[in-house]
N, C-alpha and C positions, 0 to 999 in steps of 0.2 A: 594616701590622703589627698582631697580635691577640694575645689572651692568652686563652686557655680554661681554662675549672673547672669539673669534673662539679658540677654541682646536683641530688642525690637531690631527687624530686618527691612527698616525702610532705606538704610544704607547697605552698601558692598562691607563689608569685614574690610576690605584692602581700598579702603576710599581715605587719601591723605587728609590729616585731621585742621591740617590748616593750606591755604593755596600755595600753589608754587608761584615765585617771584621772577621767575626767568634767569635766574644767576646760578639756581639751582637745581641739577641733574638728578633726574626719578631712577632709585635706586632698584625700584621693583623686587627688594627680597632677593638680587642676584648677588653670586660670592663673590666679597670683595678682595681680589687680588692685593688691592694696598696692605688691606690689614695683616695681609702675609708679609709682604716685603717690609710693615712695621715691628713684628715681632723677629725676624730675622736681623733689624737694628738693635733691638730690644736686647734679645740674646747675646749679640757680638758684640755690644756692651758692656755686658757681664762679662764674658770670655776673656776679652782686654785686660777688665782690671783686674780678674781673680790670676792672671798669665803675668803682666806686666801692670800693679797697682803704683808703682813711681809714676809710669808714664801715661796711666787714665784713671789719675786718682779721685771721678767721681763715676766710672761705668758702672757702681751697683744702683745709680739711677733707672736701671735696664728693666730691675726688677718693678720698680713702679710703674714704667710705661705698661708690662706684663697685666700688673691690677686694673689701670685704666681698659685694654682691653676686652679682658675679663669681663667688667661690668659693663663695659656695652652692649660685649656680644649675649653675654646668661639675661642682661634687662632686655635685652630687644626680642628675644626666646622666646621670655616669659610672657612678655606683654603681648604676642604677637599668639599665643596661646592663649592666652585669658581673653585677648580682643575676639580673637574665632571662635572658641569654643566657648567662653566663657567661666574655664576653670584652669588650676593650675594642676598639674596630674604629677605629684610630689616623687612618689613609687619609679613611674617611666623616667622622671628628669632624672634624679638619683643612679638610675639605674646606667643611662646614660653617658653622665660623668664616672660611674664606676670603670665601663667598659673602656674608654678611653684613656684615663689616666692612673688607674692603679696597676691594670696587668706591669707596665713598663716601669713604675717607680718601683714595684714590689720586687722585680725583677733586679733591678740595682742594688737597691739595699742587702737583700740576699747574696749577691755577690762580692760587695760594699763588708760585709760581714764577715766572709771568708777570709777573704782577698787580705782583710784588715792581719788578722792571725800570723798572715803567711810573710807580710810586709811591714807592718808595723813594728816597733818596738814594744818591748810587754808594758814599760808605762802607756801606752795607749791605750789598750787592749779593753779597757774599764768604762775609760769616756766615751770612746766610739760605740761600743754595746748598749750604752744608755741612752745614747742619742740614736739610735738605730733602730731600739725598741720603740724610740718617743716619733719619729718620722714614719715608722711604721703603721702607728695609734693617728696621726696628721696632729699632733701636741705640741711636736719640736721646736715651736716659735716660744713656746709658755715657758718650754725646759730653759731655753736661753737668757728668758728673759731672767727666769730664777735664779739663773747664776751669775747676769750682771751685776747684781746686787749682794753679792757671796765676794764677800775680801778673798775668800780663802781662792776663789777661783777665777779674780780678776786677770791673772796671766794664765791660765790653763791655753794652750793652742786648740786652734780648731780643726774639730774632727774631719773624717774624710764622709761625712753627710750632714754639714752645717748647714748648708744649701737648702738643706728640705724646710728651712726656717719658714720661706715664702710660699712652699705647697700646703704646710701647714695653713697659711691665714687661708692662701685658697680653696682650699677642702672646707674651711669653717668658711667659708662666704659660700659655697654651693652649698653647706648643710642649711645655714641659716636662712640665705637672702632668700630663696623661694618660699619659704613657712613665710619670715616678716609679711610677703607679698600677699600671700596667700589666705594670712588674717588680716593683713587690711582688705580683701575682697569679700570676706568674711564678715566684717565688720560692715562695711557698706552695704551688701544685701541686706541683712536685718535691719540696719537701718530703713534701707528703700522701703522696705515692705512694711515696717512700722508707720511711714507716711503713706503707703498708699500710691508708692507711684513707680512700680514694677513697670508699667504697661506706658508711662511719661514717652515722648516722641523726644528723647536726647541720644542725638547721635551717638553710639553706644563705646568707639573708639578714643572720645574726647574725655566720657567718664571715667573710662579705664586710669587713661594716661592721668587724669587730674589725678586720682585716687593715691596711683602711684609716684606720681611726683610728688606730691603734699609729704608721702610719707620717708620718701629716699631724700627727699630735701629738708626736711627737720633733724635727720639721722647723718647726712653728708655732713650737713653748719656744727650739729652737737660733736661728732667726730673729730671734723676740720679744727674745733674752737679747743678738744681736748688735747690734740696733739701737739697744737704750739703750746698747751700750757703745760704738758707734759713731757715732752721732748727740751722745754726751758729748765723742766728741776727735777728732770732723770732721765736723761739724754741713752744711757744703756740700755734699759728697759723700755723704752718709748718705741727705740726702735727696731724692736720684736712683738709688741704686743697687737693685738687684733682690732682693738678698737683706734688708734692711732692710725689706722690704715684704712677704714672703710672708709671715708669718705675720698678717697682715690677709684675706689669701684663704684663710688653714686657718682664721682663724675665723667664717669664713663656712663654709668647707666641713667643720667642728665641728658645726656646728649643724645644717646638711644631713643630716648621720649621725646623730645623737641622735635630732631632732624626726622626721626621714621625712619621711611627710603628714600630720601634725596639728601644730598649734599652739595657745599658750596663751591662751584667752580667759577671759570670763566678766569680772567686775568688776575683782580684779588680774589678771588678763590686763591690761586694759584700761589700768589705772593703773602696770602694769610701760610698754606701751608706751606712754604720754605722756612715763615719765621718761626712753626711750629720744630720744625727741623731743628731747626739751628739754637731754638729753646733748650730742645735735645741736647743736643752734641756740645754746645757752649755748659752747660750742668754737667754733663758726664767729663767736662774737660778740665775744668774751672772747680771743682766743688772737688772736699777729700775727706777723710776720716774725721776732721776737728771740726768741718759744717756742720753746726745743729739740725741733724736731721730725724725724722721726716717733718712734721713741725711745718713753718711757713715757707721755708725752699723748699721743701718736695710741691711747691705749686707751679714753680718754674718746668721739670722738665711733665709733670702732668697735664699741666696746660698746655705745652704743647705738645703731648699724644694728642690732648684731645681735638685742638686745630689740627694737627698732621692729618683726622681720620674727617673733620669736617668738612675738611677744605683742601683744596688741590686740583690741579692742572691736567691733562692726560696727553695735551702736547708732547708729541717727540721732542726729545733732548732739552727741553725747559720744563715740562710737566712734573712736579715732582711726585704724582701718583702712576706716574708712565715709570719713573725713575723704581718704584716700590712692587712696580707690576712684572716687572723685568725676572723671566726664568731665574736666572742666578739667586733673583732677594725671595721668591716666594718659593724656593727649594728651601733654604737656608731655613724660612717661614714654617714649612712642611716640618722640617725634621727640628723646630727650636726645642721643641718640650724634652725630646731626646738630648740633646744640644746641650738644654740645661742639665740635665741628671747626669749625663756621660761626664761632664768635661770636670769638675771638683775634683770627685774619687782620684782622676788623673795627676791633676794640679797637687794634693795630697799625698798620691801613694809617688811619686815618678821621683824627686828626690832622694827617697829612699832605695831605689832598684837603681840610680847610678847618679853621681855629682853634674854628669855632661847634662844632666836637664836643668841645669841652669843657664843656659848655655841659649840665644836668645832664636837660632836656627832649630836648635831640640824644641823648643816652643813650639815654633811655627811645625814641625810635623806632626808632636804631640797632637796643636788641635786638628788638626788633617785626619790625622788618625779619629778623633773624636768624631767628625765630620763626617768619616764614612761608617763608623761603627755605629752613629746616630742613623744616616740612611739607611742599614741594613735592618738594623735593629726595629726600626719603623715601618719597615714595607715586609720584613718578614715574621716582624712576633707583633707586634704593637697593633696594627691593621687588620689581621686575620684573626686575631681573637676578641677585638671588637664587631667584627662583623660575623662571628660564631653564631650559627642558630642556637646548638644548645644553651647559648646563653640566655637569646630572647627574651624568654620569661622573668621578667623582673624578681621574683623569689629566686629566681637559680643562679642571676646575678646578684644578689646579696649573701645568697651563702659561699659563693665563689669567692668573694672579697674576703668575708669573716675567714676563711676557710686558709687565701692567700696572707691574709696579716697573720695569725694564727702561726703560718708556717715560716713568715718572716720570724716572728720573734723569738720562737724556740731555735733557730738555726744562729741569731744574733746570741742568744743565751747560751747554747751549748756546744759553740764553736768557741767561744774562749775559756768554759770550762774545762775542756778536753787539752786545750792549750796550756793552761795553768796547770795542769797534772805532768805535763812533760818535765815542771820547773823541780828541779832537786833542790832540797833546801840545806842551809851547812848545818855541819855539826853541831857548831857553835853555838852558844846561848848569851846573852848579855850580862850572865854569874862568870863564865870565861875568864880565867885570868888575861886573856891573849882578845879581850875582844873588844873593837874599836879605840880609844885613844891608848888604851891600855897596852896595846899591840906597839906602838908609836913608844911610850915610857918605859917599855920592860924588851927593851930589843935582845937583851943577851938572853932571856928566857924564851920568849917568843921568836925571836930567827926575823925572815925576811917577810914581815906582814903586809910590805906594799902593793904585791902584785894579785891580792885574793886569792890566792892560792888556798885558802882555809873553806873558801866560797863564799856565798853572801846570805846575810840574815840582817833582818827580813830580805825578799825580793826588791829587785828596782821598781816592780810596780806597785808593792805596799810603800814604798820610801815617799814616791812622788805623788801618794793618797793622802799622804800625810796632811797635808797640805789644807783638807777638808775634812780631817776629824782631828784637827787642834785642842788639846787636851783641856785647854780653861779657854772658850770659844768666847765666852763676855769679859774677857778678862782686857779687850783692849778696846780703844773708843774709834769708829768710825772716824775718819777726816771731817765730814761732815755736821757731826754731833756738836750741837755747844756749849752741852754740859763737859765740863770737867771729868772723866770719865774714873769709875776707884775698883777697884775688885779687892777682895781679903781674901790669903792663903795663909798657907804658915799654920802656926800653934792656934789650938783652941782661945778664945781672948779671955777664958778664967782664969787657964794657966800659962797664957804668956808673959813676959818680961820683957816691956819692950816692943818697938817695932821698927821692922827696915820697911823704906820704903824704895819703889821701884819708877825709874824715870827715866823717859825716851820713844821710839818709836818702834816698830815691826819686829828690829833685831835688838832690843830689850825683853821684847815678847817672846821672843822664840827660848832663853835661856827659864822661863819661868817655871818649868821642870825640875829645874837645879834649884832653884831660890827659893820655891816652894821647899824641897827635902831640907835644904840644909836651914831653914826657917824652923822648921820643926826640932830637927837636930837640936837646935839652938835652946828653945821653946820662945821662940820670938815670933810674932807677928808682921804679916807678911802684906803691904800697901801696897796694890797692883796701880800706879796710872801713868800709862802707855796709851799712845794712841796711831792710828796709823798715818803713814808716810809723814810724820812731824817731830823733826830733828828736835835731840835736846837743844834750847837756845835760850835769851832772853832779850828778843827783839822783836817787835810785830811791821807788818805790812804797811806805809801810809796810802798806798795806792789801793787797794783794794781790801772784803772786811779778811781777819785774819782769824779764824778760828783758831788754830795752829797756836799763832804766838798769843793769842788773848789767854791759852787754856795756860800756857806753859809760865806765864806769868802768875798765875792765879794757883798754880803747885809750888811756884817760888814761894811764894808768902806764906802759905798755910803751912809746907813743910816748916818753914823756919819758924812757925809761931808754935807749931806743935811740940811739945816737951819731948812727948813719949816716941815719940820718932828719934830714933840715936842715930841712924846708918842709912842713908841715900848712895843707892845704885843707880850709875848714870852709863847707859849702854846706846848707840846711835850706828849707823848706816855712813856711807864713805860718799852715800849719792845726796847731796845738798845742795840748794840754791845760796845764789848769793843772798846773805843777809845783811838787814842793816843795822846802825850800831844798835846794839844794847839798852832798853829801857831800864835799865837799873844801873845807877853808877857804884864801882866798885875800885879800887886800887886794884888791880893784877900785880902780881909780882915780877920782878922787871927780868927777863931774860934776854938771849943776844936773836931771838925767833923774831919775825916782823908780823906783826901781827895788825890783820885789816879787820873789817868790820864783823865779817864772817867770825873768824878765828876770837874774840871778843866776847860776840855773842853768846859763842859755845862756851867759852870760858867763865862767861860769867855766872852760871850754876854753882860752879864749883865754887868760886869763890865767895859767892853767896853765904851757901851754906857752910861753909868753912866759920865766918863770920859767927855764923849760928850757932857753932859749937857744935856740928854733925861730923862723925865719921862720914869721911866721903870716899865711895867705892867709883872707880872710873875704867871701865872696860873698854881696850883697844879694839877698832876698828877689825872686824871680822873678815879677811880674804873675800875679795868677789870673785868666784871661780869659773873659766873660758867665758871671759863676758864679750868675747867676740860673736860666739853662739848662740849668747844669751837667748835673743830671738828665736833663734832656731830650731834651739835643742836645750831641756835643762839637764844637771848635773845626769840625777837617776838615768835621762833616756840615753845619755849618750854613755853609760855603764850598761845598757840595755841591750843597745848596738855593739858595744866594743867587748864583751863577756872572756873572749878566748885574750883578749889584751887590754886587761884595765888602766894598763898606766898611758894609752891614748887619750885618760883623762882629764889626768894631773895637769897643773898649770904652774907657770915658773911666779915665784913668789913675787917678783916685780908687777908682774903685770897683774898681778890680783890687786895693787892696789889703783884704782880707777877714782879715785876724788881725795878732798881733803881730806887730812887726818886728824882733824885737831886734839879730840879724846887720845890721841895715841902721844901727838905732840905737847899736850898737858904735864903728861910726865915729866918733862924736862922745863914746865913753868912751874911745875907746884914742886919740884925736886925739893926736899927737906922742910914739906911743910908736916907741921905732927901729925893730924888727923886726914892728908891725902892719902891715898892708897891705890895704887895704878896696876890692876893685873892685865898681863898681855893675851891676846886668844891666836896671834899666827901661831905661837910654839902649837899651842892642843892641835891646828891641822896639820903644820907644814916644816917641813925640815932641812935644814939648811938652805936653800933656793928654790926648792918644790912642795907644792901646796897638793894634799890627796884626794882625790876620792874614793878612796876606798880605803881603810885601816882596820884591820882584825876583821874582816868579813862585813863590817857594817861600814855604809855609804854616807860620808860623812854631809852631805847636803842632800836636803828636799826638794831645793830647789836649782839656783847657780847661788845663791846667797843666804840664807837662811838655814843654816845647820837642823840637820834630821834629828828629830826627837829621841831615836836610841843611841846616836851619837852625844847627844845632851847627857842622856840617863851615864852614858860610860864616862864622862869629863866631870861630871858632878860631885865627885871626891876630892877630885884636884882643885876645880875651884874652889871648894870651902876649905881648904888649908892655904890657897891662895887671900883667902877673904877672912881666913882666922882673925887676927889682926883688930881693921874693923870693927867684927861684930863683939868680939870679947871685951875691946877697950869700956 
């Protein structure tokens, strides 16, 4: 596809559209060495913080200076094409960016896929194939964004091809930004010619440029104005998605159309770009995971790529474009795009092939090694299949791509199918007398169930799937939401008798497999409102608004005014903030415990509905399991990693507990009140000083805190004779 526009030729094609000032040096279309020695900062940026993010916790600013430029160099291209010829040639540009940047990405990912099988643990094995198919399609920005907004995959770790997030937006700016261009010059010729004035004496480079600025600058402002408002009320998704970013490549492709071929030097030249520099480097220093970005700080270190490429000195030893010209920064320049693709996978897989890369000398060769696997990789695959005649012909460079993704993503697909066949699955089924908690309660029939010795059912990688196919997926309220949030299980409501209701947060959620069956059991009705990360309590925020506590007040009351509600489950998490007192006053009953504002709050549910005349069910604090790792590694992968020695996963019962306990410490406030009812959950994981993961073949967490759904299903007997009581009263 093309787009033509007569060019009366009373001008040169290459006659600058406005004069030079003297401050500013005529660039003539020659390669600009700086913008090597910039993308070599760019990269080492990145590199920093994905190697050492404590100590450059804002270098994936690296990635934006990248967009900026991007868009100067494809709008200077383009324009410089439409200015000459007077058409944009979609096919040759396409074809172009094929031959450059896919042989080498495709080339990664394929290895990236293998490599994953051979390294990885099997809970990986799932995510990285789906993000590998989506980097392969150039999607992988849209995947991510999808799952920032997935509770269930708020903590998932990132794959060993997260990275391709940003190739993604850039493939979708080279798909796009040439069409946009291309029908506004489309758009402008039929206009011309509708008035009549093809054959006008308007220098034909000024049209161009106006045509194209009108349009990259109504689309830069609309972009720039969505990203602060989007990056303000969805800050995970903002900073993945495509349109939150282009106006970083119109300001590169701004500057493109102003500057032309000259740029500003001379002494402020010189001193505009050091404070571009230092834009740079003060942002990537200064700025870290909790900056709202990209939004209105991503204008800091963009604005200054875009002064660093405007402006600058070539002076020895003060020049800062002598500084970016220097062999060392335009190698590093040469090989970033390899740079970027090499160095993750590393960052990802090297942990796992030995602890010493943590290790801050392991670093530094690690990227050395990237360093020269990026040179190689560059001068002997990446170069000579760009400059392939067979490829030439733009059809034979598109079927060559289809041809290469095509064979990325059957080798992503069928490299962990062949994987997953190797996995023997146990005997065991979850009817097993011997299987999971049951293992744990029947030791003199079952023998010595801690070491898996029976094997495991399901897989660690089904365990830690779990996670996103949660069984009643509405059944709990977003943090966010300000509704009150209700789901119904349990008995049919003809023939139920009755209804419990269900209160608390994430790890309330997780038991409502059990509460559901023995809801039915019962023939009682089952009131789901759980919401996430919001501790049972009954206090709100004054500093800020309180979702959390506004919802949990507004279940206090309705529960107690409701008749038909006999039985309130009250289940909670060990990780809490400090709260403040109590919006409801209540007498607690006087124990020798000290009890501050926190301890209060929680308490006063119970006490509440007590008052009420509710059976109150109160479930003790669930073990947090190696929450030293937590980051690292969850329960499943490091069963994943340790297969020949399970009990490297076990955790000593002290140290699972990591916060307050007040639901636990209730017991001994509400001791001999009629209608309290306090069931414990360390016994169901952990035995005398040791908390498992693994009993009867099934792995008792999905995550480090949140118990696996077929552990739920095996413990679900015990708790309704625990909860007898309760529900019968």
């Amino acid at each position: 596809m093309s787009t033509r526009i007569e060019t009366p030729q009373a001008m040169p094609a290459s006659a600058p559209s406005v004069p030079d000032t003297g401050i500013r040096a005529n660039r003539s279309g020659r390669f600009q060495p700086e913008i090597q020695g910039l993308r070599a900062l760019a990269v080492l940026l990145v590199v920093m913080y994905h190697f050492w993010p404590d100590h450059l916790s804002g270098g994936y600013i690296g990635v934006d200076v990248f967009f900026v430029i991007s868009g100067y160099l494809i709008t200077a291209h383009l324009f410089k094409e439409a200015n000459r010829t007077g058409r944009i040639r979609l096919g040759q540009f396409w074809a172009r960016r094929i031959r450059r940047l896919l042989p080498l990405s495709l080339l990664v990912l394929g290895l990236t896929a293998v490599a994953a099988v051979m390294v990885l643990p099997s809970t990986e094995w799932q995510g990285t194939r789906r993000q590998v198919m989506a980097s392969a399609l150039y999607v992988q920005n849209w995947i991510l964004a999808g799952d920032a907004i997935d509770y269930s995959k708020a903590d998932e770790q990132a794959t060993a091809v997260q990275h391709f997030w940003s190739l993604s937006v850039e493939e979708q700016f080279y798909v796009l930004w040439p069409v946009l261009l291309a029908v506004a010059l489309a758009a402008a010729l039929s206009a011309h010619r509708r008035r009549g004035r093809i054959g006008a004496s308007v220098e034909p480079r000024v049209r161009v440029r106006a045509i194209f600025l009108w349009v990259i600058g109504v689309l830069g402002v609309a972009s720039l104005g969505f990203s602060i408002y989007y990056t303000a009320n969805s800050a995970a998704q903002a900073y993945f998605v495509t349109p939150t970013r282009i106006w970083e490549f119109a300001l590169g492709a701004v500057l493109a159309l102003l500057l032309g071929d000259s740029q500003f030097s001379g002494r402020w030249g010189n001193v505009l770009g050091w404070v571009g520099f230092a834009m740079i480097l003060g942002s990537a220093y200064l700025y870290s995971d909790l900056t709202p970005f990209p939004g209105w700080t991503a204008l800091v270190p963009t604005v200054g790529a875009t002064l660093l490429m405007a402006c600058g000195g070539k002076g020895p030893g003060t020049g800062i474009h002598w500084w970016l010209s220097q062999r060392p920064a335009t190698a590093i320049g040469d090989w970033s795009y390899a740079i970027y693709l090499w160095h993750w996978p590393v960052v990802i897989f090297s942990p796992y092939i030995s602890d010493a890369a943590r290790d801050w000398y392991i670093k530094v060769l690690l990227i050395l090694g990237v360093v020269l696997l990026s040179a190689l990789t560059t001068r002997f695959f990446e170069t000579p299949i760009r400059r392939a005649k067979i490829l030439a012909p733009t059809w034979r460079t598109m079927v060559a791509a289809a041809t290469g993704m095509a064979l990325v993503v059957g080798v992503a697909y069928y490299s962990v199918e062949y994987a997953e066949q190797e996995f023997v699955a146990s005997d065991l089924s979850e009817d097993h007398p011997c299987y999971g908690y049951r293992a744990l309660a029947n030791p003199d029939q079952c023998g010595d169930p801690f070491e898996g010795t029976q094997g495991l059912m399901p897989s660690a990688a089904d365990v830690s799937a779990q996670s996103q196919n949660l069984p009643y997926p509405d059944c709990q309220a977003e943090a966010e939401d300000e509704e009150v949030g209700e789901c119904w299980l349990g008995a049919d409501q003809a023939q139920a008798d009755g209804t419990i209701a269900v209160f608390g947060d994430s790890h309330a959620t997780m038991w409502l497999t059990a509460f559901d069956e023995i809801a039915q059991d019962n023939g009682k009705r089952l009131l789901v409102m759980t919401r996430s990360g919001c501790t049972p309590h009954a206090s709100t925020s004054e500093d800020s608004e309180d979702l959390c506590g506004e919802a949990n007040l507004e279940i206090l009351e309705r529960v107690a005014e409701d008749d038909d509600i006999e039985t309130v489950i009250i289940a909670g998490s060990q990780k809490i903030g400090g709260l403040s007192a109590p919006e409801i006053e209540v007498d607690l009953p006087e124990s020798d415990l000290e009890l501050d504002d926190t301890a209060r709050s929680m308490l006063t549910p119970i006490q509440f509905w007590l008052e009420a005349e509710k059976e109150v069910v109160v479930l003790g604090e669930t073990p947090r399991l190696n929450e030293e790792s937590n980051e690292e590694e969850t329960l499943p992968e490091c069963v994943a990693l340790n297969e020949d020695d399970l009990s490297a996963c076990n955790d000593d019962l002290e140290d699972t507990r990591v916060g307050p306990r007040w639901l636990t410490e209730s017991a001994e406030v509400f001791e001999g009140a009629e209608d309290y009812h306090f069931v414990p959950t360390e016994d169901l994981l952990c035995e005398e000083d040791t908390c498992y993961a693994v009993l009867g073949g099934a792995i008792t967490y999905r995550d480090n805190s949140h118990v696996s759904l077929n552990f739920v299903r095996s413990v679900t007997p015990e708790l309704e004779d625990r909860m007898e009581d309760a529900i019968l009263n």
